[in-house]
N, C-alpha and C positions, 0 to 999 in steps of 0.2 A: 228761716231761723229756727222753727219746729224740729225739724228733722236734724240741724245741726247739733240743738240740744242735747236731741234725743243719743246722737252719735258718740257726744260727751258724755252722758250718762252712763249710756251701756258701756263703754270703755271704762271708767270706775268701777263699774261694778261688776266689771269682769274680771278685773285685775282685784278686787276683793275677797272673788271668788275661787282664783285659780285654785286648782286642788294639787297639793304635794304628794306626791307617789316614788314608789322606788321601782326604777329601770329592773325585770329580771326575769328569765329568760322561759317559754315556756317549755311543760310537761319533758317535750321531746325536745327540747336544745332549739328549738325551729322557730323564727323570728318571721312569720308569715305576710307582715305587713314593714315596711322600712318608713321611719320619720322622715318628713321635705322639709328640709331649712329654708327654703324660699319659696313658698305656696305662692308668690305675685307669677313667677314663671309660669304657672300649671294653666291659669286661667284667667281670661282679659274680654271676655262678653258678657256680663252681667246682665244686660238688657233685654238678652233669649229668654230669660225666668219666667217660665209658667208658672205664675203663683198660684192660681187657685189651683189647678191640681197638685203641684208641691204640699201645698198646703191642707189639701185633702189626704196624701198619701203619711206624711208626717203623723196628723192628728190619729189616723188609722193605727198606724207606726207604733205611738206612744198609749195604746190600748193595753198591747204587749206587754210593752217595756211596765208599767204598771201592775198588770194583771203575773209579774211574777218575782218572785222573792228580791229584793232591794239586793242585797248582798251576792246575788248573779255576777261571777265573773265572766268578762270575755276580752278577746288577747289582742291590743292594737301594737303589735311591733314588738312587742316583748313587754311593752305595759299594762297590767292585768286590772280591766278596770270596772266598777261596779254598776249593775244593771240602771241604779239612780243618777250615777254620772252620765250613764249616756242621755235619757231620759232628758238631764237640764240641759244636755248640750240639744237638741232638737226642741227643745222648748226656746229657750236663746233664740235660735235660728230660726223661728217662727217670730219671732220679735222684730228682726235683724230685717228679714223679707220682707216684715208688715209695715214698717216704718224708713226703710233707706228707699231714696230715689233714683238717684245720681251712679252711676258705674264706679264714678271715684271713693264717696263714700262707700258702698258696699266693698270696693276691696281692702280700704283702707279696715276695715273691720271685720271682714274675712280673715286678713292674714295676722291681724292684731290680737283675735282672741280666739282663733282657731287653729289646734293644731294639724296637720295634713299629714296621713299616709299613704306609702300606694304598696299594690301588690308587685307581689315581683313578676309575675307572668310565666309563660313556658321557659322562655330563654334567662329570667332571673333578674331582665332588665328593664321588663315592664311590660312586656309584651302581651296583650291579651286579647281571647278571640271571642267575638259578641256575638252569638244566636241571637231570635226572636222566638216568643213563641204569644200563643194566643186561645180563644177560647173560641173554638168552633161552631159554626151551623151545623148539623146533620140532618138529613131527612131520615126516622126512625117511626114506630109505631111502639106503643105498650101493649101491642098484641103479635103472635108470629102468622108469617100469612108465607106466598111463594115470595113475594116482593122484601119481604122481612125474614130476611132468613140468618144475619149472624148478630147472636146477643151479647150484650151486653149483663155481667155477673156482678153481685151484692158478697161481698164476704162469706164467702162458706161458712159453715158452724164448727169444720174440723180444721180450718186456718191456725196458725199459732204464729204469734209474730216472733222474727227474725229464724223462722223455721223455714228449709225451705217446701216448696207445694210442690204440686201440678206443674211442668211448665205449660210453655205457650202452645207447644204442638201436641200436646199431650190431651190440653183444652179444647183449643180450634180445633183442631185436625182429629183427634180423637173421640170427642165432647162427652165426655169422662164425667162433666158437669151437667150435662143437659137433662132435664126433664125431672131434677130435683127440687124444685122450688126458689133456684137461687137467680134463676132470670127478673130482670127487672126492665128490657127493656130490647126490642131488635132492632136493626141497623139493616140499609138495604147498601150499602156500599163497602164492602171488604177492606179497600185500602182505606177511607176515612175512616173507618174502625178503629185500624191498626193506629193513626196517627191522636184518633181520640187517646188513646192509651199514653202515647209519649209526650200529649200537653196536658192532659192528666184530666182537663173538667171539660166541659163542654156543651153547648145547646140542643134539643133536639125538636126538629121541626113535624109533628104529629100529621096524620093525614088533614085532619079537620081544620091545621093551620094554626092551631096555637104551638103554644113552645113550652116546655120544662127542661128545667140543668139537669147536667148530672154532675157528680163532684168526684173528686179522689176516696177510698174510702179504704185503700189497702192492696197489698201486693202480694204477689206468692215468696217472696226471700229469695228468689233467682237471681241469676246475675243480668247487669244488662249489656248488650252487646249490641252495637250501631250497627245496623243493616246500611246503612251507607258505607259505612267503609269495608264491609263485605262487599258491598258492590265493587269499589271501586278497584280492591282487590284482588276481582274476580274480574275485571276489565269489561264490569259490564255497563258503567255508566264513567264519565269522566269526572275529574274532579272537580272541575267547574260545575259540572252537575249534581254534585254533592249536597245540595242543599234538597229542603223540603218537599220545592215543588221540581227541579229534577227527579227526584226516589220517585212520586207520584206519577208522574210521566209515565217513565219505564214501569213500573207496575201496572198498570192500565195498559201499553203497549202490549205485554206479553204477561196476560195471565196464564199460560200455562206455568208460570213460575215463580209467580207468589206466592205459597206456601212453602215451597224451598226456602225463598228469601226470607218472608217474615218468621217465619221458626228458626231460623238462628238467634234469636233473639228471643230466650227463655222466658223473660220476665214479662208478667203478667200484671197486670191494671183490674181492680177490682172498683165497684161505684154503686153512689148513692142516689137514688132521686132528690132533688131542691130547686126552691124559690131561689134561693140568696145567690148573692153576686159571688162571683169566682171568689176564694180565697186559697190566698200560698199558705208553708209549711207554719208560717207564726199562727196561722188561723185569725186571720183580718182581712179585709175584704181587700184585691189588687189593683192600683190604677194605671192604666195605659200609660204608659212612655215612662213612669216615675217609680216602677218599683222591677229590681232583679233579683234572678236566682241564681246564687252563689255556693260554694261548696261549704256548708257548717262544721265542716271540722278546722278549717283551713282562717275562715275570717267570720267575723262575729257577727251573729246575726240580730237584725233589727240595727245595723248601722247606718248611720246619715254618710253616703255613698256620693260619688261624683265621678260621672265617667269622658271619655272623649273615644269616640270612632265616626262611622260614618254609617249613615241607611241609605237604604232605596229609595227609590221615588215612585210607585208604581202607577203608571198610568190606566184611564180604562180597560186599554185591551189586556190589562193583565201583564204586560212587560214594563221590565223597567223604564223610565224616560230618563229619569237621571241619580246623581248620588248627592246626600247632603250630608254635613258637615254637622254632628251632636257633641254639644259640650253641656251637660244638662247636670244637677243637683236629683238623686234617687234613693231609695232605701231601700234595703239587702230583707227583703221578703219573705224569700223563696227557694228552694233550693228542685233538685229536680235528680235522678238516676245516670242523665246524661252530661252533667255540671259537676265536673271531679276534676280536682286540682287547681292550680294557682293559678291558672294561663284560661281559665273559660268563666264567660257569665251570659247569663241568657235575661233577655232585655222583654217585657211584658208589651204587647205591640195592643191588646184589650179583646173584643170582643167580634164577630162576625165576618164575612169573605173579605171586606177590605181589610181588617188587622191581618187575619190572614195572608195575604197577598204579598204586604210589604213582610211579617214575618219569615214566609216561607223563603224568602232571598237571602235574607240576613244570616251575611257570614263574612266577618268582616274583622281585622285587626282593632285596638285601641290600646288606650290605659284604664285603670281602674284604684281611684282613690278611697279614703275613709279618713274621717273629721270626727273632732274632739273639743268639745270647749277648752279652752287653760285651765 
């Protein structure tokens, strides 16, 4: 009878609350997100909801959405709506989670006082393709020895943002950078270097056994360019192998040809020492499974997100065992170099060699929604 209530209430006082807007189109004519007239189709498992991390990722979320000007617009489908709107709509939704039981109730109130977009994806029809990515182990030292031989770099002093630097083989291959003070750390693995760089933070495992992060901290303005699809290009790995830990493989197979491969790929990863938990591009801490990196020109970031594809399953030996089916509630986080355009979102898989493992598989079709209170 409680939760009935409660069901009747927040339906009043959603419909109290609806906010009036006017439909119109954004900057570029470009409607990046399309309104669902029937959100019951999209989604029918309610019972999967991980609430305490939803609910962990959400409150993170709404750190944001607070910490910046109320009158923040961002663009759901040609509706231009204010940093406070979205805020109450994820606050709602924290309500909505914390107090329905029933799969009936929760859709009857999903579709009631929510409105639903989705992206249009590569092909325009919804199409979109899920990476993972994750925050790695490394073994590293704060000192360089033979075993520690490639480092890790702190923002130069002659950096300028959206300038461009140094590229990558200019640095690596060059080290153009070394021996100026700007080392903050060495790495005994080449290829986990290179991929520290393209999940942007990462752990690093000290001789003595303890650990320190390291975070994002800036880039050179290069461009970035996938070395996988150079590879595959250059027919040197298959598409199927296109994923993280395929690239890994063949680079470890055949070092003489890793600095060929990875200096195609100009853009450069600069980092900081830290305690704190990984955080994406809003600056709020990420949590596994429940937060993606999306492209910020294209959809609005710190959006209450819902997506559908499918992951791995990776067993010990480190191969897949099977594939499961995700229909999960997230928030748009993050964004990344390699996350451009409507058709790609990279899926937060957390911390250490198992996120890793199922991350590095992950490449996989889905949809990709975005929710509004009325």
């Amino acid at each position: 009878m409680k939760n009935i209530y409660f069901l009747l209430v927040t339906i009043l006082i959603a419909a109290g609350c609806m906010t009036s807007y006017t439909r119109r189109p954004y900057a570029d004519n470009l409607s990046n997100l399309a309104y669902i007239s029937e959100p019951s189709a999209i989604y029918n498992n309610y019972s999967a909801i991980d609430r305490e991390a939803l609910r962990k990722a959400i409150k993170n979320n709404l750190e944001y959405l607070e910490s910046i000007d109320n009158d923040t617009e961002f663009n759901y489908g040609g509706r231009m709506v204010r940093a406070g709107d979205v805020a109450r709509t994820q606050r709602t939704f924290l309500q909505v989670i914390d107090h329905t039981v029933s799969e009936e109730m929760l859709g009857i109130i999903m579709e009631y006082m929510f409105e639903w977009y989705q992206a249009p994806g590569t092909d325009g029809r919804g199409k979109v393709v899920f990476t993972g990515y994750y925050v790695p182990e490394i073994e590293g030292s704060l000192s360089p020895s033979e075993k520690y031989r490639y480092p890790l770099y702190r923002p130069p002093k002659d950096l300028k943002k959206d300038s461009p630097y140094y590229t990558r083989g200019q640095i690596d291959g060059l080290n153009v950078l070394e021996g100026k003070g700007f080392e903050i750390a060495w790495l005994a693995d080449p290829v986990e270097a290179y991929f520290l760089h393209i999940q942007g933070s990462g752990t690093i495992k000290l001789p003595d056994g303890s650990m320190i992060g390291v975070h994002y901290s800036g880039n050179n303005g290069q461009p970035y360019i996938s070395v996988g699809k150079f590879m595959m290009d250059k027919d040197l790995i298959r598409p199927k192998d296109g994923n993280v830990e395929g690239i890994k493989q063949y680079l470890r197979n055949n070092p003489d040809k890793l600095d060929d491969i990875l200096y195609q790929n100009p853009r450069y990863i600069f980092f900081k020492l830290t305690n704190s938990p990984a955080k994406g591009s809003l600056q709020v801490p990420l949590t596994p499974g429940h937060s993606i990196a999306t492209d910020p020109s294209l959809f609005p970031r710190g959006g209450l997100s819902f997506i559908k594809t499918t992951s791995p399953v990776v067993g010990s030996s480190g191969k897949i065992d099977d594939w499961m089916d995700i229909q999960r509630f997230v928030v748009n986080q993050d964004e990344g170099a390699a996350i451009k355009g409507a058709g790609r979102v990279d899926l937060f898989w957390g911390e250490g060699p198992d996120a890793g493992k199922g991350a590095g598989f992950m490449k996989e079709e889905g949809e990709l929604f975005f929710l509004l209170q009325k």
